[in-house]
N, CA, C and O of each residue as an XYZ file, in Angstrom:
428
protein
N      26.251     12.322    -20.359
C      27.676     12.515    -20.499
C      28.177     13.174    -19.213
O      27.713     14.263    -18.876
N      29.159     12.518    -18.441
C      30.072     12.810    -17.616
C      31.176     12.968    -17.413
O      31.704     11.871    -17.228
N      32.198     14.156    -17.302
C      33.120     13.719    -17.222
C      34.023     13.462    -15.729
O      33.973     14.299    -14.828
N      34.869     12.151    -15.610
C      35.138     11.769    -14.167
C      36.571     11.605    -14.033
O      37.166     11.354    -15.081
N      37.300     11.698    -12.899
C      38.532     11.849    -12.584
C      38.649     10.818    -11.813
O      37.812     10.511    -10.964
N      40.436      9.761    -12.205
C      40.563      8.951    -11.365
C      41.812      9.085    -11.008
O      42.566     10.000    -11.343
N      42.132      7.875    -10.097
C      43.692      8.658     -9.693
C      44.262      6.925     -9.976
O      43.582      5.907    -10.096
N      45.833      7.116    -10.017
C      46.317      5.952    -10.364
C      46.130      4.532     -9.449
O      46.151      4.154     -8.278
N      45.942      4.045    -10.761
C      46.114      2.473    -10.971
C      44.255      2.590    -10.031
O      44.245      2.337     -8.826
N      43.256      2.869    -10.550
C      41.953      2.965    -10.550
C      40.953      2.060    -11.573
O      40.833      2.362    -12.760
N      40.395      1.147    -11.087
C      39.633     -0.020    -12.265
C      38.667      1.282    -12.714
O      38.300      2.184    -11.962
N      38.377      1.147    -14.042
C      37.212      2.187    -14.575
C      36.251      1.217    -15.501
O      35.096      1.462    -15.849
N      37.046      0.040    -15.809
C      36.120     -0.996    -16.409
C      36.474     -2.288    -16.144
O      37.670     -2.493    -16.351
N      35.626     -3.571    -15.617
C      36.053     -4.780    -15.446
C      35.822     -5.986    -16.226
O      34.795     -6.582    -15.905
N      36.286     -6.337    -16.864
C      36.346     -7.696    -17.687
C      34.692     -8.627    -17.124
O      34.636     -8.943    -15.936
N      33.952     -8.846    -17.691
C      32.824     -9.487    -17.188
C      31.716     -8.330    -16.529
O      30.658     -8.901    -16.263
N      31.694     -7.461    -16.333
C      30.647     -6.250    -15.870
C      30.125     -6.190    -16.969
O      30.593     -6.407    -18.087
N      28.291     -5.633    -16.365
C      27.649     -5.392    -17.894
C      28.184     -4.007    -17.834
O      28.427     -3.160    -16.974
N      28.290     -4.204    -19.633
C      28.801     -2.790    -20.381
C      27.370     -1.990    -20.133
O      26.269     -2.283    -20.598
N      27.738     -0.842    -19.220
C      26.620      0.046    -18.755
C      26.938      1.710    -20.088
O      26.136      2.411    -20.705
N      28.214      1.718    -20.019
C      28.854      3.012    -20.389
C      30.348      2.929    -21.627
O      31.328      2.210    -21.428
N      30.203      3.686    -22.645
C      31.079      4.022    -23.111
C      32.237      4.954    -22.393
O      31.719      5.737    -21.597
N      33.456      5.052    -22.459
C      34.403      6.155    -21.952
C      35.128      6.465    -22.977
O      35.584      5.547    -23.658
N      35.375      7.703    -23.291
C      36.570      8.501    -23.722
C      37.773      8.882    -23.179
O      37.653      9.382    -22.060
N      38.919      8.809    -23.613
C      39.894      9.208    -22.624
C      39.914     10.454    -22.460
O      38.821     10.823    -22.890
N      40.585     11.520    -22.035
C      40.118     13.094    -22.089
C      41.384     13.359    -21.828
O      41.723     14.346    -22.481
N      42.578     12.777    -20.927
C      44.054     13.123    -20.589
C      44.104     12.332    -19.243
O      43.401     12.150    -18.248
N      45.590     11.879    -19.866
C      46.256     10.595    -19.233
C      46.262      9.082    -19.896
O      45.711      8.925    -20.986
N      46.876      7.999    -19.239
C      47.445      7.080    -19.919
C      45.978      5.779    -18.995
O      45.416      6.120    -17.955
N      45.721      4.597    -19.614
C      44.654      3.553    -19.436
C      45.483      2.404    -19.970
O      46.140      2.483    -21.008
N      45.415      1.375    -19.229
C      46.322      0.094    -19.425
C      45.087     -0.878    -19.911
O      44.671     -1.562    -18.975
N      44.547     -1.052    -20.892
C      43.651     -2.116    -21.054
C      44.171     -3.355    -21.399
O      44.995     -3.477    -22.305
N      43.678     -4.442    -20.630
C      44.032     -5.749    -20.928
C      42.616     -6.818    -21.204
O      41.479     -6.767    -20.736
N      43.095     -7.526    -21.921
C      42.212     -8.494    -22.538
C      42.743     -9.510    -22.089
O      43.896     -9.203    -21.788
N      42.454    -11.084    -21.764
C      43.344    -11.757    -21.611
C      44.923    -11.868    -20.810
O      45.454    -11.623    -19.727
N      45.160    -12.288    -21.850
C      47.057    -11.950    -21.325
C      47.694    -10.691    -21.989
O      48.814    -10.278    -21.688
N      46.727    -10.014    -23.091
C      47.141     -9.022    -24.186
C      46.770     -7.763    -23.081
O      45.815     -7.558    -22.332
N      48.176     -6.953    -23.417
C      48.096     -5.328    -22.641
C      48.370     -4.569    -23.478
O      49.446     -4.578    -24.077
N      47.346     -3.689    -23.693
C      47.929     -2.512    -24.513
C      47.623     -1.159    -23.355
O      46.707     -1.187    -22.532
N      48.954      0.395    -23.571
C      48.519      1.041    -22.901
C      48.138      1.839    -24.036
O      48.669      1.800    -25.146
N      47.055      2.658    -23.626
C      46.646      3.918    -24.286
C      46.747      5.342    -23.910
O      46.482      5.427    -22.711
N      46.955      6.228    -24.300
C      47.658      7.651    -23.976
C      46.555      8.663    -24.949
O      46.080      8.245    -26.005
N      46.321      9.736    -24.516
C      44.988     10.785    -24.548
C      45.698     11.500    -25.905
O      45.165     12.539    -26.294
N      47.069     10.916    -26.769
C      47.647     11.547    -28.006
C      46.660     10.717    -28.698
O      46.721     10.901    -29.913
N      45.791      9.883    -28.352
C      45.293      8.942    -29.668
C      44.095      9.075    -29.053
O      43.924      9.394    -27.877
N      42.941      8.730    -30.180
C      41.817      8.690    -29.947
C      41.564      7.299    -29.190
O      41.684      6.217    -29.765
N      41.227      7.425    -27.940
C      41.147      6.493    -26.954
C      39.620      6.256    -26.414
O      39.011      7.119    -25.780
N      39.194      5.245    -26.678
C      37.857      4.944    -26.541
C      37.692      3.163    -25.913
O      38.193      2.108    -26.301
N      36.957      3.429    -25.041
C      36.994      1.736    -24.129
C      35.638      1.626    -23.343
O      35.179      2.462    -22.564
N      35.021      0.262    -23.758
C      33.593      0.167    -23.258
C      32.358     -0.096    -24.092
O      31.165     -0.166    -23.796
N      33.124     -0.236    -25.397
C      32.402     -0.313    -26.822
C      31.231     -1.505    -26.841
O      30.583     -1.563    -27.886
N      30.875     -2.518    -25.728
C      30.282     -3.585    -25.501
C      29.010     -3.139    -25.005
O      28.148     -3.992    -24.795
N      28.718     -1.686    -24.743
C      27.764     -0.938    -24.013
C      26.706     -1.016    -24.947
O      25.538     -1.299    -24.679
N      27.255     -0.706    -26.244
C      26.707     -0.305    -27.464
C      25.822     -1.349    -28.009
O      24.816     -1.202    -28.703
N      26.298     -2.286    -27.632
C      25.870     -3.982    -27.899
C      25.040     -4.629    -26.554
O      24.792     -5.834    -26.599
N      24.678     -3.978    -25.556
C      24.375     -3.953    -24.068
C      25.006     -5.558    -23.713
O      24.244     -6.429    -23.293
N      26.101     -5.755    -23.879
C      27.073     -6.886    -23.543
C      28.108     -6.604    -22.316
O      28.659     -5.547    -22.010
N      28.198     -7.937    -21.691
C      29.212     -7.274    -20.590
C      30.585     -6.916    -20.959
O      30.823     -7.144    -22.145
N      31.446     -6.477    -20.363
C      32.292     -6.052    -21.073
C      33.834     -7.162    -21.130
O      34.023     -7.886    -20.152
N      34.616     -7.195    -22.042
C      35.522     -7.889    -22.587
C      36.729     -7.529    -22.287
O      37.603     -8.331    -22.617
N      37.154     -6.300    -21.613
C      38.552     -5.973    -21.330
C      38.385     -4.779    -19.921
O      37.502     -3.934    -19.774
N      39.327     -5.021    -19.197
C      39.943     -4.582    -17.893
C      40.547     -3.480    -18.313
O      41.454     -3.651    -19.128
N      40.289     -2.352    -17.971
C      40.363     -0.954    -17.832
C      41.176     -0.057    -16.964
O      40.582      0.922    -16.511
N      42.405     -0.213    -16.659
C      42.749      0.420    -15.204
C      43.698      1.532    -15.557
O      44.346      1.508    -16.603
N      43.803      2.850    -14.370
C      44.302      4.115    -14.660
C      45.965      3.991    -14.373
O      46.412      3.132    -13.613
N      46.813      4.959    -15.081
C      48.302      5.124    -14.718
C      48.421      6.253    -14.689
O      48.373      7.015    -15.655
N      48.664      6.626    -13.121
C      48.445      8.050    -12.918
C      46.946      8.614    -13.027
O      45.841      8.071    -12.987
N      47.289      9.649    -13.148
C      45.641     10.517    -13.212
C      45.162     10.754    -14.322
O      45.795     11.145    -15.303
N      43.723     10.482    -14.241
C      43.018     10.023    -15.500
C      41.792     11.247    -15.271
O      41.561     11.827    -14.210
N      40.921     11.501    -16.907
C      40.005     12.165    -16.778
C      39.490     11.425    -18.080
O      40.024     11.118    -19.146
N      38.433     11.295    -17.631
C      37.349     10.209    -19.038
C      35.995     10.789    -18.708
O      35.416     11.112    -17.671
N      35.677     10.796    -20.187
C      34.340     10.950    -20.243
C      33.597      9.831    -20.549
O      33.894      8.826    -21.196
N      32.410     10.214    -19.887
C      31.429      8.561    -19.582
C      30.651      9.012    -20.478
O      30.945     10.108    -20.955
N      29.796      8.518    -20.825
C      28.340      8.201    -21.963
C      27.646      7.045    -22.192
O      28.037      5.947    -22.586
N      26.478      7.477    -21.866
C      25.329      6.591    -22.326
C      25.711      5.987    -23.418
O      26.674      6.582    -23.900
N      25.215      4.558    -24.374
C      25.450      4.122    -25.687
C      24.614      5.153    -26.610
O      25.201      5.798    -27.479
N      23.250      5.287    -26.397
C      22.367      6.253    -26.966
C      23.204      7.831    -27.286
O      23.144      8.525    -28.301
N      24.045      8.079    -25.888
C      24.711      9.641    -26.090
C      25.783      9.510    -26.971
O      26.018     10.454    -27.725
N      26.622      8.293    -27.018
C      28.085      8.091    -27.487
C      27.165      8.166    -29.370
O      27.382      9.066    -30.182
N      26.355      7.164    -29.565
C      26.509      6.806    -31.194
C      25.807      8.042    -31.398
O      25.642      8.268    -32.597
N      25.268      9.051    -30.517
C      24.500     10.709    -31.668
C      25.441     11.441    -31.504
O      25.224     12.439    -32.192
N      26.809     11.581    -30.750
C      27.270     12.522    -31.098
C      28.789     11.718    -31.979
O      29.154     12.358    -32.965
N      29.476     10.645    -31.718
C      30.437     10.113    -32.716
C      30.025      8.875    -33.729
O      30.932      8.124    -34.085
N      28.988      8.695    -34.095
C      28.527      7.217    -34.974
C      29.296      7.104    -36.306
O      29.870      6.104    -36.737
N      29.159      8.785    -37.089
C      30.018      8.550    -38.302
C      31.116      9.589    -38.372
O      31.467      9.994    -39.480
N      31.802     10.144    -37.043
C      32.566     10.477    -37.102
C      33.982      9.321    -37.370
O      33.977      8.108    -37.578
N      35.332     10.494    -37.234
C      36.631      9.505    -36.752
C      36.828      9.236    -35.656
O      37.895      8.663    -35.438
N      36.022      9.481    -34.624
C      36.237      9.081    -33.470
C      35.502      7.838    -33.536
O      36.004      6.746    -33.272
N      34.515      7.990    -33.831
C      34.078      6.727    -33.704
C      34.228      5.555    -34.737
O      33.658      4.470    -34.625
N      35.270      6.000    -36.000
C      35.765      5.004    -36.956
C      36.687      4.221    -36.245
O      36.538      3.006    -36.115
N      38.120      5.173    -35.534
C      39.320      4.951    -34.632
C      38.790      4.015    -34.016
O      39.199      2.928    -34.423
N      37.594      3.911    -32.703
C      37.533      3.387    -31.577
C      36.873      1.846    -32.256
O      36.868      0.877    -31.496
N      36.496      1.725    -33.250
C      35.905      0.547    -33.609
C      37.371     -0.120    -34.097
O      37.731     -1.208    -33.647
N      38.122      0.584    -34.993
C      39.472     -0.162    -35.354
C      40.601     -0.994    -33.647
O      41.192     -2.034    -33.356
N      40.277      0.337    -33.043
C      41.326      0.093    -32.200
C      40.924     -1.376    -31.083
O      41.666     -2.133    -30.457
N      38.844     -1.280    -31.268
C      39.060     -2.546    -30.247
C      38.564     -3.864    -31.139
O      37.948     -4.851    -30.736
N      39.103     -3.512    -32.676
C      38.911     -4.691    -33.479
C      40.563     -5.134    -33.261
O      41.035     -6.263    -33.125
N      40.980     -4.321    -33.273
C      42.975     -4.441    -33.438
C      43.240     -5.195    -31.913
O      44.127     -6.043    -31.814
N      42.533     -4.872    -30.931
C      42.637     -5.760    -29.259
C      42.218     -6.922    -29.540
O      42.801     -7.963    -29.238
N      41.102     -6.828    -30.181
C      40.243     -8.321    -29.920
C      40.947     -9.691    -31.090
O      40.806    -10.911    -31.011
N      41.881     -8.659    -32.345
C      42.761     -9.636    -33.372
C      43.734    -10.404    -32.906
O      44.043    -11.548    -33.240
N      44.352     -9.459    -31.838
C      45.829    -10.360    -31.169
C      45.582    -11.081    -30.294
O      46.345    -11.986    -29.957
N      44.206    -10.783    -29.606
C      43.749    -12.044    -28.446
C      43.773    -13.017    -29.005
O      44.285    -14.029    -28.526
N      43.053    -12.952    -30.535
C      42.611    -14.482    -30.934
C      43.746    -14.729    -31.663
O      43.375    -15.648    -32.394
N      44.866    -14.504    -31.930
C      45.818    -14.649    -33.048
C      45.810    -14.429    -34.291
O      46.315    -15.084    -35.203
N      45.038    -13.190    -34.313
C      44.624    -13.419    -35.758
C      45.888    -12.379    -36.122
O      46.181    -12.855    -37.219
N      46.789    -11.319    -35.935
C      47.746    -10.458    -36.072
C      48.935    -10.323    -35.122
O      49.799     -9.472    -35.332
């Protein structure tokens, strides 16, 4: 577990990279896009991106900073022992089931 500082408009994850790392947001705003689908995310919500790590898959959505960012990195092994059956880690499974619904049209 690391935590790392970026400064705006900074890639922190790329669409097609193997998923090496989970991130947490920690404070500040992350523009993830899938496709043509953008959602931004803001450090008021449980913000979690990189979930493909977990699955050692490359990753599925583009990651980039607005403004200054602070995220914490994690191993898949570090991320599922300390949030597996928490709400953090209920949230972050909803939120990139809720990305991956409007890509496909399903909502």
């Amino acid at each position: 577990m690391e935590t790392l500082e970026f400064k705006d408009n900074q890639m922190i994850i790329q669409k097609g990279e193997k998923g090496e790392y989970v991130y947490v947001l920690k404070s500040g705003k992350v523009k993830i896009k899938v496709s043509s689908y953008e959602v931004m995310m803001f450090d008021e919500d449980i913000c979690v991106f990189g979930l493909e790590a977990l699955i050692d898959e490359p990753y599925t959505e583009t990651c980039v900073t607005v403004g200054n960012v602070k995220a914490i990195k994690y191993q898949p092994s570090e991320f599922m022992e300390i949030y597996a059956k928490t709400e953090v880690g209920k949230k972050a499974l909803e939120s990139f089931m809720r990305r991956t619904a409007k890509v496909l049209g399903w909502i």
